[in-house]
C-alpha positions in Angstrom: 47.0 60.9 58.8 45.6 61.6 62.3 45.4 64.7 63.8 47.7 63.6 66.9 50.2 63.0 64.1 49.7 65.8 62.1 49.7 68.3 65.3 53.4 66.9 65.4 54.6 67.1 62.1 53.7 70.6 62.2 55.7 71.0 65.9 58.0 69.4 64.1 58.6 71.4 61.0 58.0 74.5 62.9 61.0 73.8 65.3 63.0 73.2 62.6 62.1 76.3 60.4 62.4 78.0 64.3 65.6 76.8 64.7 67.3 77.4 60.8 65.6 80.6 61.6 68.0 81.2 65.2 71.1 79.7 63.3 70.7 82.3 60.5 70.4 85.4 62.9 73.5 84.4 64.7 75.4 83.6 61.8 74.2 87.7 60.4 74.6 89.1 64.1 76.6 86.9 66.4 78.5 84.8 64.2 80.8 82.0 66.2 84.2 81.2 65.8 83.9 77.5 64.9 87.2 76.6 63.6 88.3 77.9 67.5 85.6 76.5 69.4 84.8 73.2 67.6 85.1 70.3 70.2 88.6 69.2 70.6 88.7 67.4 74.0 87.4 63.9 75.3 86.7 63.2 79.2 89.1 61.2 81.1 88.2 59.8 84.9 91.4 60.6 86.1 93.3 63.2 84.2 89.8 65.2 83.3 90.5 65.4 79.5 92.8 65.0 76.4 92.2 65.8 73.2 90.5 63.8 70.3 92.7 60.5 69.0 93.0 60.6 65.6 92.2 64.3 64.9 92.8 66.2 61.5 91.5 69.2 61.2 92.1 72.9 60.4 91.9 75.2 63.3 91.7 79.1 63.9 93.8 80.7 67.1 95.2 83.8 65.4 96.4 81.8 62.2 95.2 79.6 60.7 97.1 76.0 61.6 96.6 72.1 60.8 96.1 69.8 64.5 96.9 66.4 64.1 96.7 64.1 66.5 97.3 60.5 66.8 95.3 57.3 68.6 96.7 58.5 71.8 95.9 61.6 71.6 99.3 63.1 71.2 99.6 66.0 68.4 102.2 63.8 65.9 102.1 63.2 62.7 102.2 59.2 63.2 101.9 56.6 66.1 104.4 56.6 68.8 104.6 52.9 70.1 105.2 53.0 74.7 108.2 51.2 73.8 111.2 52.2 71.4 114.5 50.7 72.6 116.3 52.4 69.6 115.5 55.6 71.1 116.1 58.0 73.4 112.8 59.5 74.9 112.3 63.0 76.1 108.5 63.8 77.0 107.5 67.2 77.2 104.2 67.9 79.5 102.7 71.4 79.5 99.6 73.1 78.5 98.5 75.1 75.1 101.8 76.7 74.7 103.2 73.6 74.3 100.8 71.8 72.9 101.2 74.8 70.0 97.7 76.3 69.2 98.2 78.8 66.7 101.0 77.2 65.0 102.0 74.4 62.7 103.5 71.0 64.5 106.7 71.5 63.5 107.2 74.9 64.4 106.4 74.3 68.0 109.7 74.0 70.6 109.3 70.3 70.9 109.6 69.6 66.9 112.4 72.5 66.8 114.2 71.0 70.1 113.9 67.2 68.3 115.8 68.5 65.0 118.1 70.2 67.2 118.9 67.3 69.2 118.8 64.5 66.7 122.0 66.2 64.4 124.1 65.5 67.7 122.8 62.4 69.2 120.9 60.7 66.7 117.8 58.8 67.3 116.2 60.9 69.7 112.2 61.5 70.2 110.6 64.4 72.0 107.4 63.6 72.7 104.8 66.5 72.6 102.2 65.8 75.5 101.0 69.2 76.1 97.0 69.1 76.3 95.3 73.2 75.8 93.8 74.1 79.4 95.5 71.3 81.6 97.3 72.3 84.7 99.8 71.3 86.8 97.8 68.8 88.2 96.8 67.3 85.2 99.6 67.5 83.5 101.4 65.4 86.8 98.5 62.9 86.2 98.8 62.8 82.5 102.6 61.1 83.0 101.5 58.8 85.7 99.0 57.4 83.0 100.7 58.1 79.9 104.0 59.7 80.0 105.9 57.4 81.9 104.9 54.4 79.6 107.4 55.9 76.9 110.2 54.3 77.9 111.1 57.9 79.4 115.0 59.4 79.8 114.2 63.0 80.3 110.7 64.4 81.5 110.6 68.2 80.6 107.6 69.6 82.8 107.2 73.0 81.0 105.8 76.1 82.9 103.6 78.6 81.2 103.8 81.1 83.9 100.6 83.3 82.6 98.2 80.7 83.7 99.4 78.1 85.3 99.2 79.4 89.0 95.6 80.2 88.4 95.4 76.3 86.7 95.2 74.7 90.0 91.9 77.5 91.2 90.0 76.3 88.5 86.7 74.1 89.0 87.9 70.9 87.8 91.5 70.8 90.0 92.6 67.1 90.5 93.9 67.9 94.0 93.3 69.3 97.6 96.0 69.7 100.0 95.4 67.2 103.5 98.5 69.2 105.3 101.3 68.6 103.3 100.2 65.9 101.0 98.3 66.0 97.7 94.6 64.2 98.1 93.3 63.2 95.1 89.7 64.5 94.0 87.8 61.4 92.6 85.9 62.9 89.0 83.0 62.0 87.5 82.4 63.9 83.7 79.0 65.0 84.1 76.0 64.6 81.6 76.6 67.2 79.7 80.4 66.6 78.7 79.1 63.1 77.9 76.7 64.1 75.3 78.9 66.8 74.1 81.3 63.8 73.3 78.9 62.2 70.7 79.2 61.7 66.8 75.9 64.0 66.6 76.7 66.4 68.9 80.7 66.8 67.5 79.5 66.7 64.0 76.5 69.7 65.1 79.0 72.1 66.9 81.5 71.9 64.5 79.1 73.6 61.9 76.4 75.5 64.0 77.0 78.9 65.5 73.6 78.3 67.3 74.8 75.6 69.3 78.2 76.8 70.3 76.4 80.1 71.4 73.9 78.3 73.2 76.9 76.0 75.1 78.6 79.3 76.1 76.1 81.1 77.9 74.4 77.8 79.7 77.9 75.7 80.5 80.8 77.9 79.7 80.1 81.5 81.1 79.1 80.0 84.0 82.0 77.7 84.8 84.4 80.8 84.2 82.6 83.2 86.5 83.0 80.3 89.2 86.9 80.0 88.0 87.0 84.0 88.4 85.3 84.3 91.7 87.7 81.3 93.0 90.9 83.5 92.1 89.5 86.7 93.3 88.9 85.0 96.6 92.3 84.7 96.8 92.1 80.8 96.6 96.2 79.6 98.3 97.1 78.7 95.1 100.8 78.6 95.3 100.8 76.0 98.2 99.1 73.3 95.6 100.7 73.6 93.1 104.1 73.4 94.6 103.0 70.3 96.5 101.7 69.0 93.0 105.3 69.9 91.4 107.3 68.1 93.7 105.2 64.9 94.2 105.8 65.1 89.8 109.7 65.4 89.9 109.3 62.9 92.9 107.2 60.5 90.2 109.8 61.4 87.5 112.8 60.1 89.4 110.9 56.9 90.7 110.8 56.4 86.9 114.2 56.2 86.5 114.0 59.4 84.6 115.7 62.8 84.7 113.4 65.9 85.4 113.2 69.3 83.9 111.7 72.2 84.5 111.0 75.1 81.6 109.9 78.2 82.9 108.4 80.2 79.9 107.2 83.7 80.5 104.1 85.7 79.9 103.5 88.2 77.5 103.7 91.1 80.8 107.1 89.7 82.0 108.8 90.2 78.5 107.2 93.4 78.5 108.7 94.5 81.9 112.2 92.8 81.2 112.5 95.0 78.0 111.1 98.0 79.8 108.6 98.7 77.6 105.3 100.5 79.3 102.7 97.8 79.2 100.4 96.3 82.3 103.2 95.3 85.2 102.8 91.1 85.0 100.3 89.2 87.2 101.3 88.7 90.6 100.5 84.7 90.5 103.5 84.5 87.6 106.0 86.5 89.5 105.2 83.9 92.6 105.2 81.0 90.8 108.6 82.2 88.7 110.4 82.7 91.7 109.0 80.0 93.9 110.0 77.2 91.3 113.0 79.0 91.0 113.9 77.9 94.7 112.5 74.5 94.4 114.9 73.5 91.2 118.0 75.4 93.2 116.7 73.5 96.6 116.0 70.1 95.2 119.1 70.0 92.1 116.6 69.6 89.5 117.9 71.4 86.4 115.4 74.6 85.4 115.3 76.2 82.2 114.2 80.0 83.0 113.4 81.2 79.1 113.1 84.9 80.2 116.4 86.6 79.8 116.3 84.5 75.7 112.9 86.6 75.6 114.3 89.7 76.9 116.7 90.0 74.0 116.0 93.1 71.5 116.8 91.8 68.6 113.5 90.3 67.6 110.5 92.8 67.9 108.5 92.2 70.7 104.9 91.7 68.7 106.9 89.7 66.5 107.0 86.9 69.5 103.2 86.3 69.9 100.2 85.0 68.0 98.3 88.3 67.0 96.1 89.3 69.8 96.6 86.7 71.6 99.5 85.8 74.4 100.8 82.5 73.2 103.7 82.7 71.5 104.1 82.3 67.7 106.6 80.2 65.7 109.3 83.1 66.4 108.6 82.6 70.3 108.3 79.0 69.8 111.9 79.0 68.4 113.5 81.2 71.4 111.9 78.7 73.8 113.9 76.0 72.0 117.1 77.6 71.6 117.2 78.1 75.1 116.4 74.1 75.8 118.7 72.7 73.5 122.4 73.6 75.4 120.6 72.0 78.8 119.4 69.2 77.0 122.4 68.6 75.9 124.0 68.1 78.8 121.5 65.7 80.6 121.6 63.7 77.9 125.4 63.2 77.9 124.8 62.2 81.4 121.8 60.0 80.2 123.4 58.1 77.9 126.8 58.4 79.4 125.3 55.7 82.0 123.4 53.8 79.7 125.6 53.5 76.7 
Protein backbone atom coordinates (compact mmCIF):
# COMPACT_ATOMS: atom_id res chain seq x y z
CA UNK A 1 0.00 0.00 0.00
CA UNK A 2 1.36 3.45 -0.63
CA UNK A 3 1.35 6.05 1.63
CA UNK A 4 -0.90 8.44 -0.62
CA UNK A 5 -3.38 5.65 -0.22
CA UNK A 6 -2.97 4.85 3.11
CA UNK A 7 -3.09 8.71 4.23
CA UNK A 8 -6.69 8.25 2.71
CA UNK A 9 -7.88 5.23 4.11
CA UNK A 10 -7.20 6.69 7.32
CA UNK A 11 -9.18 10.20 6.19
CA UNK A 12 -11.41 7.90 5.36
CA UNK A 13 -12.17 5.79 8.34
CA UNK A 14 -11.68 8.76 10.50
CA UNK A 15 -14.59 10.67 8.77
CA UNK A 16 -16.57 7.88 9.21
CA UNK A 17 -15.81 7.13 12.96
CA UNK A 18 -16.27 11.38 12.95
CA UNK A 19 -19.32 11.19 11.58
CA UNK A 20 -21.09 7.83 13.60
CA UNK A 21 -19.54 9.79 16.27
CA UNK A 22 -22.00 13.35 15.31
CA UNK A 23 -24.95 10.96 14.53
CA UNK A 24 -24.70 9.38 18.08
CA UNK A 25 -24.58 12.80 20.00
CA UNK A 26 -27.56 13.99 18.27
CA UNK A 27 -29.44 10.95 18.54
CA UNK A 28 -28.48 11.25 22.93
CA UNK A 29 -28.95 15.22 22.76
CA UNK A 30 -30.79 16.52 19.75
CA UNK A 31 -32.59 13.62 18.60
CA UNK A 32 -34.80 14.34 15.11
CA UNK A 33 -38.14 13.59 14.41
CA UNK A 34 -37.68 11.32 11.37
CA UNK A 35 -40.93 9.78 10.85
CA UNK A 36 -42.10 13.87 10.52
CA UNK A 37 -39.30 15.05 8.60
CA UNK A 38 -38.37 12.16 6.38
CA UNK A 39 -38.48 13.45 2.63
CA UNK A 40 -42.02 13.39 1.30
CA UNK A 41 -41.94 15.73 -1.68
CA UNK A 42 -40.57 15.64 -5.29
CA UNK A 43 -39.77 19.00 -7.43
CA UNK A 44 -42.10 20.00 -10.10
CA UNK A 45 -41.14 22.95 -12.90
CA UNK A 46 -44.34 24.26 -12.73
CA UNK A 47 -46.39 23.55 -9.64
CA UNK A 48 -43.01 23.46 -7.32
CA UNK A 49 -43.65 20.03 -5.70
CA UNK A 50 -45.93 17.03 -5.02
CA UNK A 51 -45.39 14.42 -3.00
CA UNK A 52 -43.66 10.94 -3.63
CA UNK A 53 -45.63 8.40 -6.30
CA UNK A 54 -45.95 5.36 -4.84
CA UNK A 55 -45.39 6.10 -1.17
CA UNK A 56 -46.06 3.67 1.86
CA UNK A 57 -44.92 4.64 4.82
CA UNK A 58 -45.69 5.31 8.47
CA UNK A 59 -45.52 8.84 9.48
CA UNK A 60 -45.59 10.90 12.84
CA UNK A 61 -47.70 14.42 13.06
CA UNK A 62 -49.30 14.06 16.51
CA UNK A 63 -50.39 10.33 15.86
CA UNK A 64 -49.04 8.06 14.45
CA UNK A 65 -50.78 7.45 10.65
CA UNK A 66 -50.11 5.28 7.45
CA UNK A 67 -49.48 7.85 3.90
CA UNK A 68 -50.19 6.14 0.90
CA UNK A 69 -49.85 7.41 -2.20
CA UNK A 70 -50.26 6.31 -5.61
CA UNK A 71 -48.14 6.78 -9.20
CA UNK A 72 -49.58 10.20 -9.43
CA UNK A 73 -48.90 11.22 -6.36
CA UNK A 74 -52.33 11.35 -5.02
CA UNK A 75 -52.81 9.85 -1.27
CA UNK A 76 -55.33 6.68 -2.40
CA UNK A 77 -55.21 3.50 -1.73
CA UNK A 78 -55.13 2.46 -5.65
CA UNK A 79 -54.66 4.09 -9.14
CA UNK A 80 -57.19 6.55 -10.27
CA UNK A 81 -57.17 6.37 -14.24
CA UNK A 82 -57.81 10.59 -15.95
CA UNK A 83 -60.73 9.02 -17.35
CA UNK A 84 -63.75 7.18 -15.68
CA UNK A 85 -67.00 7.61 -17.60
CA UNK A 86 -68.89 5.50 -14.99
CA UNK A 87 -68.18 8.10 -12.60
CA UNK A 88 -68.92 11.20 -11.30
CA UNK A 89 -65.69 13.14 -10.38
CA UNK A 90 -65.34 15.68 -7.60
CA UNK A 91 -61.55 16.85 -7.04
CA UNK A 92 -60.76 18.37 -3.94
CA UNK A 93 -57.48 20.82 -4.00
CA UNK A 94 -56.11 22.20 -0.70
CA UNK A 95 -53.18 21.90 1.35
CA UNK A 96 -52.09 19.57 4.61
CA UNK A 97 -55.51 19.74 6.05
CA UNK A 98 -56.71 18.21 3.26
CA UNK A 99 -54.24 16.32 2.29
CA UNK A 100 -54.79 14.67 6.13
CA UNK A 101 -51.39 14.61 7.97
CA UNK A 102 -52.02 13.25 11.26
CA UNK A 103 -54.78 11.00 10.31
CA UNK A 104 -55.62 7.86 8.51
CA UNK A 105 -56.99 8.17 4.67
CA UNK A 106 -60.22 7.40 5.36
CA UNK A 107 -60.84 9.50 8.11
CA UNK A 108 -60.02 12.63 6.18
CA UNK A 109 -63.30 14.81 4.84
CA UNK A 110 -62.73 13.67 1.35
CA UNK A 111 -62.98 9.72 2.21
CA UNK A 112 -65.94 10.72 4.71
CA UNK A 113 -67.61 13.15 1.99
CA UNK A 114 -67.21 10.01 -0.71
CA UNK A 115 -69.10 7.47 1.61
CA UNK A 116 -71.50 10.08 2.30
CA UNK A 117 -72.17 10.80 -1.28
CA UNK A 118 -71.93 7.38 -2.87
CA UNK A 119 -75.18 5.94 -0.53
CA UNK A 120 -77.28 8.67 -2.58
CA UNK A 121 -75.85 8.92 -5.90
CA UNK A 122 -73.81 5.89 -6.46
CA UNK A 123 -70.65 5.83 -8.32
CA UNK A 124 -69.13 8.91 -7.18
CA UNK A 125 -65.23 9.63 -6.72
CA UNK A 126 -63.72 12.37 -4.60
CA UNK A 127 -60.48 12.85 -5.45
CA UNK A 128 -58.03 13.84 -2.65
CA UNK A 129 -55.37 16.35 -4.35
CA UNK A 130 -54.31 18.25 -1.33
CA UNK A 131 -50.34 18.48 -1.32
CA UNK A 132 -48.89 19.60 2.67
CA UNK A 133 -47.43 23.24 2.25
CA UNK A 134 -48.99 24.21 -1.27
CA UNK A 135 -50.83 27.37 -1.62
CA UNK A 136 -53.23 28.95 -3.50
CA UNK A 137 -51.17 29.31 -6.28
CA UNK A 138 -50.03 25.96 -6.38
CA UNK A 139 -52.86 24.36 -5.72
CA UNK A 140 -54.59 26.63 -8.94
CA UNK A 141 -51.60 25.15 -10.92
CA UNK A 142 -51.88 21.70 -9.65
CA UNK A 143 -55.59 21.41 -11.56
CA UNK A 144 -54.39 23.05 -14.60
CA UNK A 145 -51.82 20.07 -14.82
CA UNK A 146 -53.49 17.52 -13.01
CA UNK A 147 -56.92 18.08 -11.71
CA UNK A 148 -58.73 18.92 -14.69
CA UNK A 149 -57.53 15.73 -16.52
CA UNK A 150 -60.11 13.74 -14.21
CA UNK A 151 -62.86 13.94 -16.17
CA UNK A 152 -63.92 16.71 -13.48
CA UNK A 153 -67.83 17.59 -12.38
CA UNK A 154 -67.21 19.47 -9.27
CA UNK A 155 -63.84 21.14 -8.27
CA UNK A 156 -63.86 21.86 -4.41
CA UNK A 157 -60.96 24.43 -3.79
CA UNK A 158 -60.75 24.05 -0.01
CA UNK A 159 -59.45 27.10 2.17
CA UNK A 160 -57.39 26.46 5.21
CA UNK A 161 -57.70 29.97 6.52
CA UNK A 162 -54.57 29.61 9.16
CA UNK A 163 -52.12 29.68 6.41
CA UNK A 164 -53.18 30.15 3.37
CA UNK A 165 -52.97 34.10 3.13
CA UNK A 166 -49.45 33.86 4.28
CA UNK A 167 -49.09 30.80 1.41
CA UNK A 168 -48.82 33.26 -1.42
CA UNK A 169 -45.64 35.48 0.95
CA UNK A 170 -43.71 32.54 0.91
CA UNK A 171 -40.32 32.24 -1.15
CA UNK A 172 -41.37 29.89 -3.67
CA UNK A 173 -44.94 31.80 -4.85
CA UNK A 174 -45.82 30.86 -8.46
CA UNK A 175 -47.19 34.32 -9.09
CA UNK A 176 -46.62 38.20 -9.16
CA UNK A 177 -49.33 40.58 -9.90
CA UNK A 178 -48.61 42.81 -13.51
CA UNK A 179 -51.85 45.18 -12.42
CA UNK A 180 -54.57 43.03 -12.37
CA UNK A 181 -53.34 39.91 -13.92
CA UNK A 182 -51.47 36.93 -12.53
CA UNK A 183 -47.70 36.70 -14.16
CA UNK A 184 -46.40 33.58 -13.84
CA UNK A 185 -42.84 33.11 -12.10
CA UNK A 186 -40.75 30.69 -14.29
CA UNK A 187 -38.91 27.92 -11.45
CA UNK A 188 -35.99 26.24 -11.59
CA UNK A 189 -35.48 23.51 -8.30
CA UNK A 190 -32.14 24.41 -7.31
CA UNK A 191 -29.17 21.97 -6.58
CA UNK A 192 -29.84 21.22 -3.49
CA UNK A 193 -33.66 19.93 -3.86
CA UNK A 194 -32.17 17.88 -6.66
CA UNK A 195 -29.81 15.95 -4.65
CA UNK A 196 -32.21 15.85 -1.82
CA UNK A 197 -34.45 13.87 -4.36
CA UNK A 198 -31.91 10.88 -4.78
CA UNK A 199 -32.23 7.16 -3.74
CA UNK A 200 -29.09 7.89 -1.41
CA UNK A 201 -29.98 10.93 -0.06
CA UNK A 202 -33.93 9.71 0.59
CA UNK A 203 -32.78 6.47 1.89
CA UNK A 204 -29.97 8.68 4.44
CA UNK A 205 -32.57 11.21 5.79
CA UNK A 206 -35.05 8.83 6.44
CA UNK A 207 -32.73 7.19 9.10
CA UNK A 208 -30.10 9.85 10.16
CA UNK A 209 -30.87 12.53 12.78
CA UNK A 210 -27.47 14.02 11.68
CA UNK A 211 -28.48 14.82 8.29
CA UNK A 212 -31.91 16.17 8.87
CA UNK A 213 -30.26 18.48 11.61
CA UNK A 214 -27.75 19.51 9.30
CA UNK A 215 -30.58 20.35 6.35
CA UNK A 216 -32.44 22.47 8.89
CA UNK A 217 -30.05 24.88 10.01
CA UNK A 218 -28.20 25.26 6.35
CA UNK A 219 -31.54 25.13 3.93
CA UNK A 220 -34.56 25.22 6.18
CA UNK A 221 -34.08 27.90 8.95
CA UNK A 222 -33.01 30.05 6.50
CA UNK A 223 -35.74 29.85 3.95
CA UNK A 224 -38.29 30.40 7.02
CA UNK A 225 -36.64 33.46 8.36
CA UNK A 226 -36.84 34.91 4.66
CA UNK A 227 -40.75 33.55 4.70
CA UNK A 228 -41.06 35.54 8.18
CA UNK A 229 -39.36 38.65 7.22
CA UNK A 230 -41.64 38.64 3.86
CA UNK A 231 -44.95 38.63 6.11
CA UNK A 232 -43.66 41.01 8.66
CA UNK A 233 -42.93 43.43 5.81
CA UNK A 234 -46.38 43.47 5.36
CA UNK A 235 -45.95 41.77 1.81
CA UNK A 236 -50.04 42.78 -0.11
CA UNK A 237 -50.89 39.46 0.26
CA UNK A 238 -54.60 39.56 -0.08
CA UNK A 239 -54.41 41.18 -3.61
CA UNK A 240 -52.59 37.83 -5.01
CA UNK A 241 -54.27 35.58 -3.77
CA UNK A 242 -57.63 36.81 -4.70
CA UNK A 243 -56.40 37.47 -8.28
CA UNK A 244 -55.05 33.71 -8.05
CA UNK A 245 -58.69 32.52 -6.83
CA UNK A 246 -60.58 33.95 -9.39
CA UNK A 247 -58.33 33.23 -12.43
CA UNK A 248 -58.92 29.19 -10.57
CA UNK A 249 -62.83 29.37 -10.54
CA UNK A 250 -62.33 31.15 -14.04
CA UNK A 251 -60.10 27.79 -15.10
CA UNK A 252 -62.73 25.60 -13.35
CA UNK A 253 -65.68 26.81 -15.41
CA UNK A 254 -63.62 26.76 -18.70
CA UNK A 255 -63.55 23.12 -17.75
CA UNK A 256 -66.91 22.58 -17.91
CA UNK A 257 -66.83 22.04 -14.26
CA UNK A 258 -68.71 23.44 -11.24
CA UNK A 259 -66.56 25.35 -8.54
CA UNK A 260 -66.50 25.23 -4.84
CA UNK A 261 -65.19 26.91 -2.31
CA UNK A 262 -64.64 25.37 1.51
CA UNK A 263 -63.69 27.75 3.92
CA UNK A 264 -62.22 25.85 7.04
CA UNK A 265 -61.24 27.78 10.04
CA UNK A 266 -58.20 28.03 12.24
CA UNK A 267 -57.72 26.79 15.56
CA UNK A 268 -58.12 30.90 16.96
CA UNK A 269 -61.45 31.42 14.99
CA UNK A 270 -63.08 28.40 16.77
CA UNK A 271 -61.71 29.60 19.76
CA UNK A 272 -63.19 33.22 19.43
CA UNK A 273 -66.62 31.81 17.93
CA UNK A 274 -67.05 29.66 21.20
CA UNK A 275 -65.83 32.52 23.36
CA UNK A 276 -63.37 30.82 24.89
CA UNK A 277 -60.10 33.10 26.13
CA UNK A 278 -57.41 32.08 23.75
CA UNK A 279 -55.02 34.38 21.26
CA UNK A 280 -57.78 36.58 19.16
CA UNK A 281 -57.17 34.81 15.32
CA UNK A 282 -54.62 36.18 12.87
CA UNK A 283 -55.58 39.07 11.03
CA UNK A 284 -54.53 37.47 7.43
CA UNK A 285 -57.54 34.65 8.25
CA UNK A 286 -60.15 37.18 9.23
CA UNK A 287 -59.18 38.99 5.69
CA UNK A 288 -59.09 36.20 3.71
CA UNK A 289 -62.50 34.71 5.46
CA UNK A 290 -64.39 37.67 4.66
CA UNK A 291 -62.79 38.64 1.43
CA UNK A 292 -63.68 35.18 -0.19
CA UNK A 293 -66.79 35.56 1.38
CA UNK A 294 -67.61 38.55 -1.07
CA UNK A 295 -66.02 36.99 -3.99
CA UNK A 296 -68.40 33.60 -3.86
CA UNK A 297 -71.63 36.13 -2.92
CA UNK A 298 -70.24 38.51 -5.99
CA UNK A 299 -69.36 35.92 -8.52
CA UNK A 300 -72.45 32.96 -7.59
CA UNK A 301 -69.89 30.46 -6.80
CA UNK A 302 -71.28 28.28 -4.05
CA UNK A 303 -69.01 28.60 -0.57
CA UNK A 304 -69.00 26.31 2.08
CA UNK A 305 -68.01 28.54 5.41
CA UNK A 306 -67.28 25.43 8.02
CA UNK A 307 -67.17 27.80 11.08
CA UNK A 308 -70.56 28.05 12.55
CA UNK A 309 -70.39 23.50 12.18
CA UNK A 310 -67.05 24.27 14.39
CA UNK A 311 -68.57 26.57 16.64
CA UNK A 312 -71.02 24.05 17.94
CA UNK A 313 -70.48 22.89 21.83
CA UNK A 314 -71.19 19.73 21.64
CA UNK A 315 -67.83 18.24 20.79
CA UNK A 316 -64.94 19.53 23.19
CA UNK A 317 -62.90 21.97 21.59
CA UNK A 318 -59.31 19.96 22.03
CA UNK A 319 -61.27 17.12 20.94
CA UNK A 320 -61.16 18.83 17.30
CA UNK A 321 -57.34 19.04 16.65
CA UNK A 322 -54.28 16.85 16.34
CA UNK A 323 -52.59 17.17 19.94
CA UNK A 324 -50.40 20.17 19.86
CA UNK A 325 -50.79 20.83 16.76
CA UNK A 326 -53.64 23.10 14.69
CA UNK A 327 -54.82 20.65 12.05
CA UNK A 328 -57.73 19.12 12.76
CA UNK A 329 -58.11 15.49 13.85
CA UNK A 330 -60.46 12.73 12.61
CA UNK A 331 -63.29 14.50 14.86
CA UNK A 332 -62.62 17.87 12.85
CA UNK A 333 -62.13 16.09 9.82
CA UNK A 334 -65.73 14.69 10.12
CA UNK A 335 -67.38 18.27 11.03
CA UNK A 336 -65.70 19.52 7.83
CA UNK A 337 -67.60 16.80 5.91
CA UNK A 338 -70.81 17.03 7.37
CA UNK A 339 -70.93 20.46 6.53
CA UNK A 340 -69.99 19.53 2.59
CA UNK A 341 -72.20 16.83 2.10
CA UNK A 342 -75.93 18.89 2.00
CA UNK A 343 -74.05 21.47 -0.67
CA UNK A 344 -72.74 18.72 -2.53
CA UNK A 345 -75.69 17.42 -2.78
CA UNK A 346 -77.29 19.88 -4.41
CA UNK A 347 -74.67 20.71 -7.24
CA UNK A 348 -74.64 17.38 -8.00
CA UNK A 349 -78.44 17.13 -8.59
CA UNK A 350 -77.83 20.06 -10.88
CA UNK A 351 -74.68 18.13 -12.35
CA UNK A 352 -76.17 15.22 -13.20
CA UNK A 353 -79.62 16.62 -13.73
CA UNK A 354 -77.98 18.09 -17.16
CA UNK A 355 -75.96 15.24 -17.92
CA UNK A 356 -78.16 12.34 -17.13
Amino acid sequence: MTTLTFRAAIAGLSLVLGLGAAETLVRLFMPQDVRLLAPWYESHPVYRFRHYPNLDDERMWGNRYRVRTNSHGVRADHEEPYESPAETRIVVHGDSLTFGVGVEHEETFVQRTQRSLTLRFGAVDVLNLGVSAHGPDQEYLLFLEEGRKYSTRICAIAVWLDNDLDAVAATHVAFRLDGDRLAFIPYEPPLYKKMAETAPYRWLASRSHLLLLARFNLFDAPILAREIAVREAGSPSLPLAMAIYRDFVTAVRNEGAVPLIVLMPSREQIAERRALHTEPPFASSVMLREALLRFCAASAVTCVDTLDRFAQPDLPFDSLFIPGDGHFSAVGHRVIADALVDPLEHVLDAVMGAHP
